[in-house]
Backbone bond lengths (Angstrom), bond angles and torsions (degrees), N, CA, C in turn:
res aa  C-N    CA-C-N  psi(-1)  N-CA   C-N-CA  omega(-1)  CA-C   N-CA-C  phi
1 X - - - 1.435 - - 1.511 108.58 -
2 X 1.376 110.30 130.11 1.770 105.01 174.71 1.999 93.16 -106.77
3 X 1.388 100.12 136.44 1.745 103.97 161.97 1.424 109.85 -83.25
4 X 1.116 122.19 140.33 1.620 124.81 -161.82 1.891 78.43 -143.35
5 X 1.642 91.42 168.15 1.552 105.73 -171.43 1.427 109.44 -45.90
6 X 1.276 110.98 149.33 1.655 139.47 -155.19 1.845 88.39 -83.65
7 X 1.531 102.33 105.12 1.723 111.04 177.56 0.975 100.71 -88.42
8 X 1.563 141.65 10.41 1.604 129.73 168.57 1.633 116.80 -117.81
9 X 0.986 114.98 13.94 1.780 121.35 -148.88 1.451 106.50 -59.14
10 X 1.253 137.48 159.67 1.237 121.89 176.64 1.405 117.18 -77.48
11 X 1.440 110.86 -29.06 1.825 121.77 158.03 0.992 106.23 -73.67
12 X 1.248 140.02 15.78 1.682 112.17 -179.02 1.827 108.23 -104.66
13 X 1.043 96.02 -157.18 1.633 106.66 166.84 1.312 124.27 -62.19
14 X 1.448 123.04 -65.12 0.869 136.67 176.62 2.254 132.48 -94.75
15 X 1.611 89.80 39.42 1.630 106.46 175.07 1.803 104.83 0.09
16 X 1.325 133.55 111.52 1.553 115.56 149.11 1.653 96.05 -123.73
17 X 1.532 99.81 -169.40 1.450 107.53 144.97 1.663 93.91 129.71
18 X 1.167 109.84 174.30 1.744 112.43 -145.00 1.633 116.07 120.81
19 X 1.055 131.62 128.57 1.976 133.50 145.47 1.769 89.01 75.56
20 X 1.259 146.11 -108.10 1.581 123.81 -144.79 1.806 79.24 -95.77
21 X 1.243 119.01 -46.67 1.404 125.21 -160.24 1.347 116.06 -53.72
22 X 1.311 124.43 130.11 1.639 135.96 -161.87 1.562 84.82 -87.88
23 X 1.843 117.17 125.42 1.152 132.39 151.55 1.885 126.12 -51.10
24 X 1.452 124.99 58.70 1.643 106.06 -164.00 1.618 96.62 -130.15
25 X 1.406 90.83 179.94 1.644 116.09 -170.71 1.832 86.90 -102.49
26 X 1.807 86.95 154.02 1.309 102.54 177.14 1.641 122.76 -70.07
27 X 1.184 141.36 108.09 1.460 157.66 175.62 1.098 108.72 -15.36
28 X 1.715 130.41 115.79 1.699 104.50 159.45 1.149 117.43 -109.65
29 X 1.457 120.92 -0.59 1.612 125.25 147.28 0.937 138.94 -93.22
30 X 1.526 138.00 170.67 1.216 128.33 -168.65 1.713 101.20 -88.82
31 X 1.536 107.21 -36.00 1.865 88.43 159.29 1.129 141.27 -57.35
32 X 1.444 116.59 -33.27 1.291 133.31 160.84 1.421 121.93 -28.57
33 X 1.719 113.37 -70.71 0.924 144.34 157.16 1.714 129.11 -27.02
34 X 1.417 84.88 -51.65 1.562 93.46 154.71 1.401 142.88 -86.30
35 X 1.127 101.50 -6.85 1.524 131.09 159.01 1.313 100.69 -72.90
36 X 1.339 138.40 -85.17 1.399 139.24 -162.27 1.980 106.65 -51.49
37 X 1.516 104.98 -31.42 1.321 115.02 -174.12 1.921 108.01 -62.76
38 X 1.045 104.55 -50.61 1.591 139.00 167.94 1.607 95.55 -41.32
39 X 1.593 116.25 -72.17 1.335 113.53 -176.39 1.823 127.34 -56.75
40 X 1.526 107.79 -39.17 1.212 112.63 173.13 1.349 112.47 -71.13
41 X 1.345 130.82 -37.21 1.704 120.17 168.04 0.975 115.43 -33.13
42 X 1.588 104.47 -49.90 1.806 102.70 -168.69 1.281 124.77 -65.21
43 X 1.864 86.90 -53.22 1.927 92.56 -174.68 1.556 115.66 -63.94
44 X 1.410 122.64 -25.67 1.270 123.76 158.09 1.487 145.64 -64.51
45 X 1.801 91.77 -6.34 1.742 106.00 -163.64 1.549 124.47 53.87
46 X 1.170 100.32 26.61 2.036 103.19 173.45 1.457 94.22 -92.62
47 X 1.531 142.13 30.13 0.944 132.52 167.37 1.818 118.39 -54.10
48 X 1.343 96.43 -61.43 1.750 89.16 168.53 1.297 127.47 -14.85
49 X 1.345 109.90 -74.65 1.243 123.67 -176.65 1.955 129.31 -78.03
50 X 1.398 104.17 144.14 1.194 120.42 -148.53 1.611 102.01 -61.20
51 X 1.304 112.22 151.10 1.636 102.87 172.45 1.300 114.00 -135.53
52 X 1.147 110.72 156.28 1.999 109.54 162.75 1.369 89.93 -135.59
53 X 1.295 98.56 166.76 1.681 132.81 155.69 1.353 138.45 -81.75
54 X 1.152 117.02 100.58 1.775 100.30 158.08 1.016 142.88 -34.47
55 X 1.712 142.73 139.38 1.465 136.72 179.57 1.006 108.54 -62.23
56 X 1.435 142.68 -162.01 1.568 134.83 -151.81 1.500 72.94 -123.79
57 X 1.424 133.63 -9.78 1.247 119.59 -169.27 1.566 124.16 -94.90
58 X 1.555 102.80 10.56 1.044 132.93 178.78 1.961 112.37 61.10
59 X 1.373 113.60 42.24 1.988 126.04 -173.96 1.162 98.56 -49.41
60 X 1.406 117.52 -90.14 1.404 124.51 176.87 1.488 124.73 -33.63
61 X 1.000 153.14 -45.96 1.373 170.82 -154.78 1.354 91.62 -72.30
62 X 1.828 107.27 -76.41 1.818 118.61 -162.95 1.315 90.30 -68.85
63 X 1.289 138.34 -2.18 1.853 107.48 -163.33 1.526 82.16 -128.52
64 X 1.525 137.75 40.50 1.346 127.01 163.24 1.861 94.89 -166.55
65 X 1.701 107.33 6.00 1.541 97.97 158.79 1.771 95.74 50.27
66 X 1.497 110.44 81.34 1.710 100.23 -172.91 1.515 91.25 -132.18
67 X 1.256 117.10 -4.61 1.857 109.62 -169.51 1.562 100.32 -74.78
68 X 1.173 120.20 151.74 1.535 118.29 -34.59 1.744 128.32 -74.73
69 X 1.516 111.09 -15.21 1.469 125.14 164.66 1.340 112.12 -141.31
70 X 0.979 113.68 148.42 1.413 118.24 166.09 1.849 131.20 -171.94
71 X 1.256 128.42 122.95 1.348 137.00 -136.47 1.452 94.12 -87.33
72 X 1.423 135.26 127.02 1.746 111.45 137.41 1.413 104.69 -139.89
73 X 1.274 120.29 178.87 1.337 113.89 -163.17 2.079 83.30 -151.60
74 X 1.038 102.34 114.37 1.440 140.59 179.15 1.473 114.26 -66.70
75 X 1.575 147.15 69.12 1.357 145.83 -162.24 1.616 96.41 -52.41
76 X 1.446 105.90 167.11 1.989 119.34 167.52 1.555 86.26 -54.93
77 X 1.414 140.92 -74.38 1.298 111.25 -157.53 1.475 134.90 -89.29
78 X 1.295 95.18 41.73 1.708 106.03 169.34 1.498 120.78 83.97
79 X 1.420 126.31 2.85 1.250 133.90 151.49 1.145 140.16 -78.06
80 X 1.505 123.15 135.46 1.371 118.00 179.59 1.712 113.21 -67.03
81 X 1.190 117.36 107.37 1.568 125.85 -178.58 1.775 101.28 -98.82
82 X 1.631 126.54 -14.69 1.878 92.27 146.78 1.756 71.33 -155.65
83 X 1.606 72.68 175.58 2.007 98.08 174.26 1.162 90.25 -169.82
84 X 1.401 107.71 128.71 1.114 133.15 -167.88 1.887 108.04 -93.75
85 X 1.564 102.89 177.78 1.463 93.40 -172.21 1.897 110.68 -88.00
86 X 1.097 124.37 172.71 1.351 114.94 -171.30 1.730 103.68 -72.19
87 X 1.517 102.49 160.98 1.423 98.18 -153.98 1.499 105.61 -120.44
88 X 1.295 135.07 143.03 1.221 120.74 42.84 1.706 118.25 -78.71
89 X 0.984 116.73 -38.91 1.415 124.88 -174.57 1.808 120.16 -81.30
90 X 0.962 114.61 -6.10 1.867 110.59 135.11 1.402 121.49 -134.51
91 X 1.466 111.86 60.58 1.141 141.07 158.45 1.459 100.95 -76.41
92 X 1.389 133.39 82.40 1.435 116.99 178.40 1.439 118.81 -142.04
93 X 1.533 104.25 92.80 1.750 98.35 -158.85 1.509 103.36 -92.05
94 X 1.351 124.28 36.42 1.451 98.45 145.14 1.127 112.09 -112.34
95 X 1.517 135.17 11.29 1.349 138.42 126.87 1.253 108.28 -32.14
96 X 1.327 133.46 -69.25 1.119 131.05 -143.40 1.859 92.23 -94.69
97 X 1.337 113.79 -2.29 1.494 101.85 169.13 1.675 102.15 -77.38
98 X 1.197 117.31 -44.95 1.704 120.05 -179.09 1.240 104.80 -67.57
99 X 1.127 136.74 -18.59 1.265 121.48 161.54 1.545 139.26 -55.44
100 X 1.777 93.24 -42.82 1.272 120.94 -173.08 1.558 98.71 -72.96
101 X 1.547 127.84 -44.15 1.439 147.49 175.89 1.253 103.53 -48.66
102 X 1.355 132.24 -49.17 1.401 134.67 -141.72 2.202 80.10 -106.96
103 X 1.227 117.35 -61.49 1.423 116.69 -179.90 1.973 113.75 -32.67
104 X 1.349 108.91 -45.67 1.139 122.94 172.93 1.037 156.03 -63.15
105 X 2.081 95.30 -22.43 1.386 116.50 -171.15 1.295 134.38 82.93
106 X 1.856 100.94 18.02 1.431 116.69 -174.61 1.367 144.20 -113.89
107 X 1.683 86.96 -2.20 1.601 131.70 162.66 1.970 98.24 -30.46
């Protein structure tokens, strides 16, 4: 999972937050950022799974079009094998579970 700019911030565009959702302001450092990144794992329970951060310059994000979610799953040789539609509404990870199935040889 990469955390890319904060789509709920209370400065941002789109204000949420309340019940699993971490109440915060939008990051202007990259520690920051990783702080707020840190907080949403938890309150969301994506702790399991591995995370990085985006640069404050937003790299990852513009060069995989991910605002505000978006799924892909990366084969061993460096191809995108799915990408899902932008999310909330192709947010759909049991797509991206058959992906991982079919990437694997487990179809």
């Amino acid at each position: 999972m990469v955390y890319i700019r904060e789509a709920h911030a209370l400065d941002g565009r789109s204000p949420l937050g309340g019940g699993p959702m971490p109440i915060v302001e939008e990051p202007v450092t990259l520690k920051e950022r990783s702080q707020v990144a840190t907080v949403c794992m938890t309150r969301l329970a994506l702790e399991p799974m591995p995370a990085l951060v985006d640069t404050m310059d937003d790299t990852v994000s513009k060069a995989y079009a991910a605002h505000p979610d978006r799924l892909y799953l990366v084969g061993a040789d460096g191809r995108i094998s799915y990408r899902s539609g932008p999310g909330p509404m192709g947010f759909k990870p049991e797509e991206l579970a058959t992906a991982i199935k079919e990437e694997l040889g487990l179809d």
